[in-house]
Gaussian input, Z-matrix of N, CA and C with variables (Angstrom, degrees):
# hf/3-21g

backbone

0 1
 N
 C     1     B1
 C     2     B2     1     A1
 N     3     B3     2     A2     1     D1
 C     4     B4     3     A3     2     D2
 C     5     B5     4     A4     3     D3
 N     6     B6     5     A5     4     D4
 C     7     B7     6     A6     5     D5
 C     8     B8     7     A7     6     D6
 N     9     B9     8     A8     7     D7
 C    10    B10     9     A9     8     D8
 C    11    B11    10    A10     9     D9
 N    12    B12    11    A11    10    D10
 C    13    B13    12    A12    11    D11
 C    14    B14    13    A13    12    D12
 N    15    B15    14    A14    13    D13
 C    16    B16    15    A15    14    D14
 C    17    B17    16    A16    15    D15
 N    18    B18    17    A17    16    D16
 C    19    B19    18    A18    17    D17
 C    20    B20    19    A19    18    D18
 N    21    B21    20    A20    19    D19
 C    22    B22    21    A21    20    D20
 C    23    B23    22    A22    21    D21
 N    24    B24    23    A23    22    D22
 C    25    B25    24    A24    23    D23
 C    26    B26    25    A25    24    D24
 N    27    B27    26    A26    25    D25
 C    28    B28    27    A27    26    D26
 C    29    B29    28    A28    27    D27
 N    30    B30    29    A29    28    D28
 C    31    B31    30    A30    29    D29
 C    32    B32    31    A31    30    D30
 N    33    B33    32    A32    31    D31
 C    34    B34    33    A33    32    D32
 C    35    B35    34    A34    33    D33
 N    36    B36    35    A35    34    D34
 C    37    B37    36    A36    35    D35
 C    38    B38    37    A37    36    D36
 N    39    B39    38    A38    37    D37
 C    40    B40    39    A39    38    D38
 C    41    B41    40    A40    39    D39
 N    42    B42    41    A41    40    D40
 C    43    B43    42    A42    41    D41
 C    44    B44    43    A43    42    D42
 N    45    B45    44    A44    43    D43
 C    46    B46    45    A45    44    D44
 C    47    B47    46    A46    45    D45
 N    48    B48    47    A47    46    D46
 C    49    B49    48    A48    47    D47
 C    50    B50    49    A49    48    D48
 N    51    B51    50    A50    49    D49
 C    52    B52    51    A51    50    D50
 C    53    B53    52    A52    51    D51
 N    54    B54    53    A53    52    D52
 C    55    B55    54    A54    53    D53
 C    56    B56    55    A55    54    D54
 N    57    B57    56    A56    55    D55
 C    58    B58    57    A57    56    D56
 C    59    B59    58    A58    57    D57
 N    60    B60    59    A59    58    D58
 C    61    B61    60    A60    59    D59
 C    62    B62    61    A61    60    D60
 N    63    B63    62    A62    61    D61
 C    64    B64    63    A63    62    D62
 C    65    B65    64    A64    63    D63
 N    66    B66    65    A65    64    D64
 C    67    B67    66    A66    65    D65
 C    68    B68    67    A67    66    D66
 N    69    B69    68    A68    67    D67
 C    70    B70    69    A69    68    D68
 C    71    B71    70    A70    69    D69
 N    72    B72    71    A71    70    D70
 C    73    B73    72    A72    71    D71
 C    74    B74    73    A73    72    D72
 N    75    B75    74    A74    73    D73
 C    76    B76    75    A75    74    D74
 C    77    B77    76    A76    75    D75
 N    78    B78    77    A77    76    D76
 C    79    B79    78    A78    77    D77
 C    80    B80    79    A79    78    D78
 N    81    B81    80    A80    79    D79
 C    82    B82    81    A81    80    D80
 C    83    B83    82    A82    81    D81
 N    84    B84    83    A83    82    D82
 C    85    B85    84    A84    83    D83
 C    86    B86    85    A85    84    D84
 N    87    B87    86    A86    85    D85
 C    88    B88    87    A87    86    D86
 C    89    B89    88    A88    87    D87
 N    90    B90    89    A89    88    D88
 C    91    B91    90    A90    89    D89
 C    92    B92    91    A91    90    D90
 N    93    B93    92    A92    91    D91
 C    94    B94    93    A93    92    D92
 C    95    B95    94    A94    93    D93
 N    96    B96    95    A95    94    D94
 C    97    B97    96    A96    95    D95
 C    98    B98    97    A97    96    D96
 N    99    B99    98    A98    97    D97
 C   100   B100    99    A99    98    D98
 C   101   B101   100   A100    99    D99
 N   102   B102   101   A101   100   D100
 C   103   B103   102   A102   101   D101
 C   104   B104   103   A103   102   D102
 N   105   B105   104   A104   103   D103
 C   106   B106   105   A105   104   D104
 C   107   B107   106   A106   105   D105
 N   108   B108   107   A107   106   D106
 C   109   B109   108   A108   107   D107
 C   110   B110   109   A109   108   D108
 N   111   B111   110   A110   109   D109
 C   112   B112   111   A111   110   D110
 C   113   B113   112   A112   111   D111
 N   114   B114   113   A113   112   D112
 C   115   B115   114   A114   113   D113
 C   116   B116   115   A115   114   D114
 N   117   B117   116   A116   115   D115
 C   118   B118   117   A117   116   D116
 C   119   B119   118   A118   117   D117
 N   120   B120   119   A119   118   D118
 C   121   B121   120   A120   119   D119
 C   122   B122   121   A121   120   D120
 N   123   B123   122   A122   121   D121
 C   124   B124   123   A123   122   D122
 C   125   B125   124   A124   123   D123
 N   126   B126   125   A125   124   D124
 C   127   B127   126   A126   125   D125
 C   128   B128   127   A127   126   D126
 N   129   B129   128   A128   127   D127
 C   130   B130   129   A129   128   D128
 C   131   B131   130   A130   129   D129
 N   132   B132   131   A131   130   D130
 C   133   B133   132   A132   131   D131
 C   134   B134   133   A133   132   D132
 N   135   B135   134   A134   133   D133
 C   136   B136   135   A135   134   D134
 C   137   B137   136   A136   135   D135
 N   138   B138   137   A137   136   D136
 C   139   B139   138   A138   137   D137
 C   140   B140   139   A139   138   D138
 N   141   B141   140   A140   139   D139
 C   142   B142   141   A141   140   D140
 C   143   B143   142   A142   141   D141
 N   144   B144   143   A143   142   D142
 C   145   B145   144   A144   143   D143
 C   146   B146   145   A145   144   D144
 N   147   B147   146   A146   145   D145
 C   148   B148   147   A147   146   D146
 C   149   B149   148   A148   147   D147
 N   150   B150   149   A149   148   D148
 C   151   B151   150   A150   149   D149
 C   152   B152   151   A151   150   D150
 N   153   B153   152   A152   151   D151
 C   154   B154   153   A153   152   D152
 C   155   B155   154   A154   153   D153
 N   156   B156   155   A155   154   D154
 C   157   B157   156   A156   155   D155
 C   158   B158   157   A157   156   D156
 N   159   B159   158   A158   157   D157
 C   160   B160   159   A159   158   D158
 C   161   B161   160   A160   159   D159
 N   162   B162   161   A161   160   D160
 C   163   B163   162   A162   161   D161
 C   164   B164   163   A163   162   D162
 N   165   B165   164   A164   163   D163
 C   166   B166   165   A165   164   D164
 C   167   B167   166   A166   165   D165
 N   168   B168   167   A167   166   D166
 C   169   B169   168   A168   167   D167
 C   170   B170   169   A169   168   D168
 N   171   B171   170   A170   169   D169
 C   172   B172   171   A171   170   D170
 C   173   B173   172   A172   171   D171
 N   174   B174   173   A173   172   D172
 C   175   B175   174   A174   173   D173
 C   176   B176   175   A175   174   D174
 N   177   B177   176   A176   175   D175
 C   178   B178   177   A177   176   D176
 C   179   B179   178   A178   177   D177
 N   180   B180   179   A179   178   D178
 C   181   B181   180   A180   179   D179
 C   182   B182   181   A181   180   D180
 N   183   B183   182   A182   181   D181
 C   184   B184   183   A183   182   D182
 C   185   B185   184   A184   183   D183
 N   186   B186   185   A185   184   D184
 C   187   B187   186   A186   185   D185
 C   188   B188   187   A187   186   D186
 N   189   B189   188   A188   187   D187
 C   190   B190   189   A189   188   D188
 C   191   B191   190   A190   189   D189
 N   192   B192   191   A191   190   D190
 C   193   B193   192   A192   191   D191
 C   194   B194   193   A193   192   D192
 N   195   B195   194   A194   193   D193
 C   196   B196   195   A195   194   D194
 C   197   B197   196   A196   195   D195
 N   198   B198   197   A197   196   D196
 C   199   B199   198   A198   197   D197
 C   200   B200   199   A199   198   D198
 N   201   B201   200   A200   199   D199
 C   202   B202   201   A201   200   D200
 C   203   B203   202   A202   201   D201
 N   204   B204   203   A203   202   D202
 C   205   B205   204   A204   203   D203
 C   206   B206   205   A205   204   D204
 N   207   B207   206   A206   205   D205
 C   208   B208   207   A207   206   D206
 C   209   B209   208   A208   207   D207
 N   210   B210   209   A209   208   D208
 C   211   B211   210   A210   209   D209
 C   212   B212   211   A211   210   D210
 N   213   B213   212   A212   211   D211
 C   214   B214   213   A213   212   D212
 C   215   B215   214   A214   213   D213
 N   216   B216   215   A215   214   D214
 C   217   B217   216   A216   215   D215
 C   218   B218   217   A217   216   D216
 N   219   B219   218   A218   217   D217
 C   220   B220   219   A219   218   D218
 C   221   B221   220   A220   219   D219
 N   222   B222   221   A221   220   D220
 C   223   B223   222   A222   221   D221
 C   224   B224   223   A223   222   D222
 N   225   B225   224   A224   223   D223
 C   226   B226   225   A225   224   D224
 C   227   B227   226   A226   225   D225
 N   228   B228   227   A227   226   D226
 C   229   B229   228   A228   227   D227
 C   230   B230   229   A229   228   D228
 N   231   B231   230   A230   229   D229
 C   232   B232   231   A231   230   D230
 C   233   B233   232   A232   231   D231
 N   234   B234   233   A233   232   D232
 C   235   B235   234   A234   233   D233
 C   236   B236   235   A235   234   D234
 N   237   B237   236   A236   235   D235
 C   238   B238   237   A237   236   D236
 C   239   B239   238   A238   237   D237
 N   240   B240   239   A239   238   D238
 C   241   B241   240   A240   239   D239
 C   242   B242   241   A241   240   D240
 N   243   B243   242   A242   241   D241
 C   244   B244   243   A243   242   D242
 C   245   B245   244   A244   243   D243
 N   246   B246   245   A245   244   D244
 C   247   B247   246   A246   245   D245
 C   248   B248   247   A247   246   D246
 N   249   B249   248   A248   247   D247
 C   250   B250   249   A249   248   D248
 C   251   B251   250   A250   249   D249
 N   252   B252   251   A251   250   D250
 C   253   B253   252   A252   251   D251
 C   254   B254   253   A253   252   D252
 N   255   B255   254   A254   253   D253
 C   256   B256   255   A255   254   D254
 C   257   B257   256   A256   255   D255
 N   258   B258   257   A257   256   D256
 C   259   B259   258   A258   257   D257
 C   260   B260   259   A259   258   D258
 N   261   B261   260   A260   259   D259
 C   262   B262   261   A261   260   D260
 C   263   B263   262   A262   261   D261
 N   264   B264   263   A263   262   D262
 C   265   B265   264   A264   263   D263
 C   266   B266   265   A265   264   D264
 N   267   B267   266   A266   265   D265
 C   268   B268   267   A267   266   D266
 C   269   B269   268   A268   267   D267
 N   270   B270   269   A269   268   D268
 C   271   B271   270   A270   269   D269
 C   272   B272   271   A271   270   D270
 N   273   B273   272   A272   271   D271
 C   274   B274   273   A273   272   D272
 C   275   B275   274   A274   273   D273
 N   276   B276   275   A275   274   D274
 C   277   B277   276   A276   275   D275
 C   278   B278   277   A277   276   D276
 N   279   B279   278   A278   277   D277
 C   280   B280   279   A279   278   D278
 C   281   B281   280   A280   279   D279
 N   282   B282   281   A281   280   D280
 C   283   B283   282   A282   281   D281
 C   284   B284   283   A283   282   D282
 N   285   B285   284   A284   283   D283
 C   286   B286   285   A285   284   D284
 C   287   B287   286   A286   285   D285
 N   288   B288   287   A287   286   D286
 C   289   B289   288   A288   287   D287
 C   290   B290   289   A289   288   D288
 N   291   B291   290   A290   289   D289
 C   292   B292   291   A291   290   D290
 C   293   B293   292   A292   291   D291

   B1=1.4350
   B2=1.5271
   B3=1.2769
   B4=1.6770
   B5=1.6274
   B6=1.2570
   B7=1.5483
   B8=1.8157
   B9=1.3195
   B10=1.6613
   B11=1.5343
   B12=1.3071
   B13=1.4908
   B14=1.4018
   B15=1.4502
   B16=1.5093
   B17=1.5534
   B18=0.6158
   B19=1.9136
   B20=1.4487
   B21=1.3586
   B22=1.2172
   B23=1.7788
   B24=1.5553
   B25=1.7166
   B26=1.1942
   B27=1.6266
   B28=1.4378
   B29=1.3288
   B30=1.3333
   B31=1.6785
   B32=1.5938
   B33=1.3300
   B34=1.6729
   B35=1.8850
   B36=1.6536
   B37=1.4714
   B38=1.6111
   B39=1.5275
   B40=1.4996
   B41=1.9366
   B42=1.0688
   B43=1.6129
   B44=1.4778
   B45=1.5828
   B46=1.4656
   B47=1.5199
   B48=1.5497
   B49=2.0205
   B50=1.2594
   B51=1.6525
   B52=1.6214
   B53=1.3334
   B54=1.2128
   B55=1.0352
   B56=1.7187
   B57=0.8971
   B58=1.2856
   B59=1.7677
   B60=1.5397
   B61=1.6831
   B62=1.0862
   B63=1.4091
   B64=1.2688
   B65=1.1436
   B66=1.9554
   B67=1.8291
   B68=1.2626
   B69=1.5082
   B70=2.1756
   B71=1.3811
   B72=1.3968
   B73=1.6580
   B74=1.8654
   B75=1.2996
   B76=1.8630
   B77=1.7392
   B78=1.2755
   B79=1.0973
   B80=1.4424
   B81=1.4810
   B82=1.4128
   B83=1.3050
   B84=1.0532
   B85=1.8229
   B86=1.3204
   B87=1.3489
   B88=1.7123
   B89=1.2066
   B90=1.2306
   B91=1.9038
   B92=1.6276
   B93=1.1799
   B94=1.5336
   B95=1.6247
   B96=1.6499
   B97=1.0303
   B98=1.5215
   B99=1.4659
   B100=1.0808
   B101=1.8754
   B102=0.9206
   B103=1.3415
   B104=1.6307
   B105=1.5167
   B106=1.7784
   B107=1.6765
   B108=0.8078
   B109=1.9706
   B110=1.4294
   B111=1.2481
   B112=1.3404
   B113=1.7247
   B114=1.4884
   B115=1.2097
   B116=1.2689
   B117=1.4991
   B118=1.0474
   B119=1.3865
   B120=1.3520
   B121=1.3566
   B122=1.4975
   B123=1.5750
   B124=1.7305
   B125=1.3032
   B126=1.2667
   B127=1.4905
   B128=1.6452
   B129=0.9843
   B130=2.1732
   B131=1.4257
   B132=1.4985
   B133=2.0979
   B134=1.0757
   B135=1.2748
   B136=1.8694
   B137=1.2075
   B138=1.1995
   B139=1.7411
   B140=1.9974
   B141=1.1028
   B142=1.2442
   B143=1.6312
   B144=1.0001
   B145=1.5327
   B146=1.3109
   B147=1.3587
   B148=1.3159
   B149=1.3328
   B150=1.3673
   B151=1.5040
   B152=1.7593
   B153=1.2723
   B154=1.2926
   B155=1.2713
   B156=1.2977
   B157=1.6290
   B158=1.4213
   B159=1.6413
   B160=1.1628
   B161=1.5723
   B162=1.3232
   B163=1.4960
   B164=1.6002
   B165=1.1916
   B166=1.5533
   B167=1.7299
   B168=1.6192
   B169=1.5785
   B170=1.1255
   B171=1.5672
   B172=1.7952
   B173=1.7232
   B174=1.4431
   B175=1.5561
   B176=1.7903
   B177=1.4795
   B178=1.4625
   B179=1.3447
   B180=1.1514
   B181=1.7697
   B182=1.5534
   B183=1.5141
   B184=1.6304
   B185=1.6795
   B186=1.3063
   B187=1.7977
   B188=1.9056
   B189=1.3888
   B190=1.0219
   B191=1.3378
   B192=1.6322
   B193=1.6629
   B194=1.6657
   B195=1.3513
   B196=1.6543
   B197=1.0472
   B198=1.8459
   B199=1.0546
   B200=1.7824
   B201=1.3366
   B202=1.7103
   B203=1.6896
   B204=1.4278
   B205=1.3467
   B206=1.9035
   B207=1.1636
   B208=1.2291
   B209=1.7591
   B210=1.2123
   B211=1.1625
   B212=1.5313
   B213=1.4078
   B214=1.4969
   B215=2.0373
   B216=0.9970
   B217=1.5993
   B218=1.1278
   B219=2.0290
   B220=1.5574
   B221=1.6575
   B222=1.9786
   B223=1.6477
   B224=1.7768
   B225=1.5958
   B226=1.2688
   B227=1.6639
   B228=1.3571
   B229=1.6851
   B230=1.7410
   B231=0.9547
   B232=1.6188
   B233=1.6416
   B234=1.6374
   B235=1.5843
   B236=1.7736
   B237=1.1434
   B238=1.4693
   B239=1.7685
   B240=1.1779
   B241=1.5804
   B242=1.9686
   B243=1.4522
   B244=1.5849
   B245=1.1552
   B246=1.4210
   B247=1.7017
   B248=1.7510
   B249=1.5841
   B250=1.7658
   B251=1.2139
   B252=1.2769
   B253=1.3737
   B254=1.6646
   B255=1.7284
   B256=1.5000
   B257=1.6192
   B258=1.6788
   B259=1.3467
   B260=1.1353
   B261=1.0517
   B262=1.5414
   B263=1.7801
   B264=1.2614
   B265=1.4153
   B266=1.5165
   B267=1.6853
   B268=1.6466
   B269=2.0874
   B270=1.5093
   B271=1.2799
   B272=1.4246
   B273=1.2665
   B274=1.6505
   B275=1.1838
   B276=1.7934
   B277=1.4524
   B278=1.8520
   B279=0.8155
   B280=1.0765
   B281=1.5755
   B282=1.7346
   B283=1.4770
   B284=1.9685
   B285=1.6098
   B286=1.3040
   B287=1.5567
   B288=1.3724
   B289=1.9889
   B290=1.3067
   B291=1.5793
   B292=1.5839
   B293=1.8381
   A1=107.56
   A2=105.42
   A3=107.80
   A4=97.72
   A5=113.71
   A6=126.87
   A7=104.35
   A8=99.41
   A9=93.79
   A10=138.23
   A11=86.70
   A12=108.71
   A13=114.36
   A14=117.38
   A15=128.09
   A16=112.19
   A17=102.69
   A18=118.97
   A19=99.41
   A20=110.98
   A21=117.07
   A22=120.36
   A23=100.92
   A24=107.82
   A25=104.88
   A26=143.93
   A27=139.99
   A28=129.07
   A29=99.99
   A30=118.56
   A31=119.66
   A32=107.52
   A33=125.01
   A34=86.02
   A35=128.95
   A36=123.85
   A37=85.39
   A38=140.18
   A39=131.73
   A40=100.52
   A41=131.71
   A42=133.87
   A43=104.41
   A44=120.00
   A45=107.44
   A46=128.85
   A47=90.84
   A48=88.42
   A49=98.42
   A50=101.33
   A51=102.44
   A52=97.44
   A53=167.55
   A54=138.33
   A55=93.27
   A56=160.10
   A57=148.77
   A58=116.82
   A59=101.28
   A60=111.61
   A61=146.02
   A62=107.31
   A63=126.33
   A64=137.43
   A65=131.72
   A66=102.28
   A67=109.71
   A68=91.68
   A69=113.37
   A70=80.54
   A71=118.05
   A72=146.47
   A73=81.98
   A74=108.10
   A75=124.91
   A76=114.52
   A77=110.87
   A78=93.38
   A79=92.09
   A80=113.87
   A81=132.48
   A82=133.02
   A83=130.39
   A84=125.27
   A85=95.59
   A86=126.02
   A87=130.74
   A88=117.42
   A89=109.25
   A90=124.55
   A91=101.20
   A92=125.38
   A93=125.24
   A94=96.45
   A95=103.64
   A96=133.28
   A97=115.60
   A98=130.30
   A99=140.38
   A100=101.01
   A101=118.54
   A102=95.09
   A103=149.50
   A104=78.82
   A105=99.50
   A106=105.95
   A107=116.64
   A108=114.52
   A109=81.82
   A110=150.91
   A111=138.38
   A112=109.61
   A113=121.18
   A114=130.58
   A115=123.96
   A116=124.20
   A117=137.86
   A118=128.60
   A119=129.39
   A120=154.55
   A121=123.32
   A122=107.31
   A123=100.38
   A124=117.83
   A125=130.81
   A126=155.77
   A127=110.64
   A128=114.81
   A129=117.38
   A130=100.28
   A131=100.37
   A132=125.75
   A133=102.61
   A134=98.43
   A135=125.76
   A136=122.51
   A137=113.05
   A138=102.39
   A139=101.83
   A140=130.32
   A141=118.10
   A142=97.55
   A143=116.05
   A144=126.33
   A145=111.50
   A146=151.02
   A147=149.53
   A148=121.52
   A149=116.75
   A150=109.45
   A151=91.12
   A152=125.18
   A153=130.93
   A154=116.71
   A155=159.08
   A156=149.70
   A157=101.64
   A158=126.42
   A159=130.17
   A160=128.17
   A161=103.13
   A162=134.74
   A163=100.43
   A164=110.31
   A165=134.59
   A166=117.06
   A167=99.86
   A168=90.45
   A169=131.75
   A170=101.25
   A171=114.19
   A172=104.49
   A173=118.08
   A174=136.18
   A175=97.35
   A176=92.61
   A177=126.55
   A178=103.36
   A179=118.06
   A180=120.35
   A181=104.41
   A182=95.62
   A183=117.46
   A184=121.13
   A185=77.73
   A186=104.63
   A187=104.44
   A188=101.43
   A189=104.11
   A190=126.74
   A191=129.96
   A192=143.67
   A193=102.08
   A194=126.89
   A195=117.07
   A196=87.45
   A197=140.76
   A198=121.65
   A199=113.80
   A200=110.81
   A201=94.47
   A202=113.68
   A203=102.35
   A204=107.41
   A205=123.36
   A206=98.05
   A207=122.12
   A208=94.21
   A209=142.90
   A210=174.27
   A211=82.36
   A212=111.17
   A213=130.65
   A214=94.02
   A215=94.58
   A216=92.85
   A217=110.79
   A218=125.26
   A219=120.57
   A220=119.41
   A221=88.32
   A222=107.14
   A223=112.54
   A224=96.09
   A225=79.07
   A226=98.15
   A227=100.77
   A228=102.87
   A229=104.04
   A230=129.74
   A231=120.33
   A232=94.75
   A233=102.85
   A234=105.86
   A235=115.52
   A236=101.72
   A237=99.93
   A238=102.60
   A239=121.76
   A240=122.30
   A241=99.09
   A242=87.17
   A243=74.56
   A244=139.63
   A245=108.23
   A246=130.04
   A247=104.49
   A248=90.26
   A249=92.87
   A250=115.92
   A251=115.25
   A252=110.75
   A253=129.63
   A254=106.85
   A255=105.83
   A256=111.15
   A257=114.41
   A258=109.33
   A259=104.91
   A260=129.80
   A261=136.33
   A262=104.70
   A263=100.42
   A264=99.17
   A265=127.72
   A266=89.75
   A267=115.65
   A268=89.70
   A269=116.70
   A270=104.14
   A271=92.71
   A272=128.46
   A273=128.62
   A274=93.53
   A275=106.35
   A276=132.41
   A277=90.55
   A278=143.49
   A279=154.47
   A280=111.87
   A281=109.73
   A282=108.85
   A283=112.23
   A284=116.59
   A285=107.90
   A286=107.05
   A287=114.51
   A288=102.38
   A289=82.49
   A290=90.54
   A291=138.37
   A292=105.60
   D1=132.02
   D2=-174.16
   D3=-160.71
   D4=140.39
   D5=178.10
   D6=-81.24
   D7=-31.04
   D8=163.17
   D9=-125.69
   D10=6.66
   D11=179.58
   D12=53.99
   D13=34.30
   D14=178.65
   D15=-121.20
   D16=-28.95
   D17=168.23
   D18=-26.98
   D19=102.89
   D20=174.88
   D21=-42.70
   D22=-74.19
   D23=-179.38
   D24=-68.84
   D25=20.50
   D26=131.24
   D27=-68.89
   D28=-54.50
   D29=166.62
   D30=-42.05
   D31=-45.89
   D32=-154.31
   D33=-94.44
   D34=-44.51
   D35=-167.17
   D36=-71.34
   D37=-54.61
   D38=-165.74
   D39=-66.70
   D40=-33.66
   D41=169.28
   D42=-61.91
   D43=-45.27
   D44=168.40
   D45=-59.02
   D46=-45.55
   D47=178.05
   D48=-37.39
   D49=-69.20
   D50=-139.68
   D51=-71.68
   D52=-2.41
   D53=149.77
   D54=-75.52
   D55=-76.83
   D56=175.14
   D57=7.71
   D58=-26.74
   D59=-147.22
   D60=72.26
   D61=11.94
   D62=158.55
   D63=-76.60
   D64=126.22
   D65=178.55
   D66=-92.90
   D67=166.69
   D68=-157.02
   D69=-113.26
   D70=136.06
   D71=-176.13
   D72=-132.97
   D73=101.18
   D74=155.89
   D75=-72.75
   D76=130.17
   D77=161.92
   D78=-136.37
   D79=146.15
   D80=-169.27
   D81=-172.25
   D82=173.52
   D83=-169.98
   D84=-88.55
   D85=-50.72
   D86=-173.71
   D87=-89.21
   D88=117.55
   D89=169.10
   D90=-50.78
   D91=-46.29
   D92=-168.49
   D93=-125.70
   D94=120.35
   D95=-164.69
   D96=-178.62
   D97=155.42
   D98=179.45
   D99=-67.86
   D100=-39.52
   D101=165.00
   D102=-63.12
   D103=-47.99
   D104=165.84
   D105=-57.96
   D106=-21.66
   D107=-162.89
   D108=-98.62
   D109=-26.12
   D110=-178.12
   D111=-109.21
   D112=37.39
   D113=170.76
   D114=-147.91
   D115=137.30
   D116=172.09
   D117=-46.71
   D118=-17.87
   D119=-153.01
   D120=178.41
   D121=108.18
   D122=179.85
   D123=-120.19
   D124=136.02
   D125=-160.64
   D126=-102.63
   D127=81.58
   D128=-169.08
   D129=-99.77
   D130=100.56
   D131=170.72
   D132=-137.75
   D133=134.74
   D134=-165.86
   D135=90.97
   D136=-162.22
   D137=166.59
   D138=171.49
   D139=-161.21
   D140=-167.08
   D141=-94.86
   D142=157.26
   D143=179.59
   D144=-102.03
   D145=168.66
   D146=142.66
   D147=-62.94
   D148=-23.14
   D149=-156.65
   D150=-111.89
   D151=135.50
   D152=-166.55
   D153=-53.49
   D154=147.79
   D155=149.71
   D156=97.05
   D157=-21.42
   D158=179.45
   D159=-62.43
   D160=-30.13
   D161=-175.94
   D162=-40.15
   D163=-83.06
   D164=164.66
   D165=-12.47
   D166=-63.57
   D167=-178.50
   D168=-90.05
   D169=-12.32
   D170=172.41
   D171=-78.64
   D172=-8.81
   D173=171.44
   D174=-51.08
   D175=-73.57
   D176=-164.08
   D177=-61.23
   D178=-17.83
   D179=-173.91
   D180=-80.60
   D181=-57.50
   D182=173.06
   D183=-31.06
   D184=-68.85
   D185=-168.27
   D186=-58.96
   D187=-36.98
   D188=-176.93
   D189=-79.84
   D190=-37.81
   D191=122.69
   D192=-16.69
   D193=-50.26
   D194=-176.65
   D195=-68.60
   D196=-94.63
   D197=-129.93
   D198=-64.50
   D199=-17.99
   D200=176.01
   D201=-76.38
   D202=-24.96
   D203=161.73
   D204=-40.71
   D205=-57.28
   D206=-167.43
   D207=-72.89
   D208=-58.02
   D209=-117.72
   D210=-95.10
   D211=-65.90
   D212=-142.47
   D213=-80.66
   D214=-24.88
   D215=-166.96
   D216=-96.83
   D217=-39.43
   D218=151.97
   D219=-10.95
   D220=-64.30
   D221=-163.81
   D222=-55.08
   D223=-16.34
   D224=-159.30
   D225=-96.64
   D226=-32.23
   D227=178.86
   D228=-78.56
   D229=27.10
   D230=175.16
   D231=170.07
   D232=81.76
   D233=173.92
   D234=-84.09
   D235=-18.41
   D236=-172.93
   D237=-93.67
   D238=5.14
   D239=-174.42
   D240=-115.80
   D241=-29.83
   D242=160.44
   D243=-97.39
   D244=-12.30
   D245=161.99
   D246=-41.15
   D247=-57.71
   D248=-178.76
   D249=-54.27
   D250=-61.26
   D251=-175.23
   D252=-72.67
   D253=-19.20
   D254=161.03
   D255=-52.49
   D256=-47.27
   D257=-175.27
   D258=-59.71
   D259=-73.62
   D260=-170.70
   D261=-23.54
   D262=-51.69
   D263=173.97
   D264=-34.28
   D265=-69.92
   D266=-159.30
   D267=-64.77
   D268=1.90
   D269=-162.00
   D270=-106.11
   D271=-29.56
   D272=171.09
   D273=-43.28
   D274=-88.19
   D275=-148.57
   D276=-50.34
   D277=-70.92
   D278=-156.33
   D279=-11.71
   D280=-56.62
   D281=174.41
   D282=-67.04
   D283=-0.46
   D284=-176.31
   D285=-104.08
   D286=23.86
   D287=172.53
   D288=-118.44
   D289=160.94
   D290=-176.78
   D291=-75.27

């Protein structure tokens, strides 16, 4: 996930998967970008703003509406595979709250 898909240590961790053998799902404001050209699948939310510095958080608004998007529709087409892995989750993080 990158608002410009130029982010170096984004670019280079999605170039590791995939040579890793892993597929890279981009999500980003720009269709054409160093990320998208180094992924299997690209995801285009947000886009440039007019007003300067704005770009960025209407990025973060976007991206963030996709992934619950995305999130929300897994759960619904495969509730018992995300059950697992929500737990699994809440079982990492678990030793990191206060």
């Amino acid at each position: 996930m990158s608002h410009t898909g130029a982010t170096r240590s984004t670019v280079d961790a999605a170039r590791r998967a995939r040579t890793a053998g892993a597929r890279v799902v981009a999500l980003t404001s720009y269709a054409r970008s160093p990320l998208s050209e180094t992924s299997d699948h690209v995801l285009v939310a947000g886009g440039q703003d007019l007003v300067f510095g704005l770009e960025t958080s209407a990025s973060r608004i976007a991206h963030l509406a996709t992934v619950d998007a995305l999130a929300q529709t897994l759960m619904a087409l495969r509730p018992d595979t995300a059950r697992t892995h929500l737990d699994l989750s809440a079982d990492i993080t678990a030793d990191h709250a206060h």
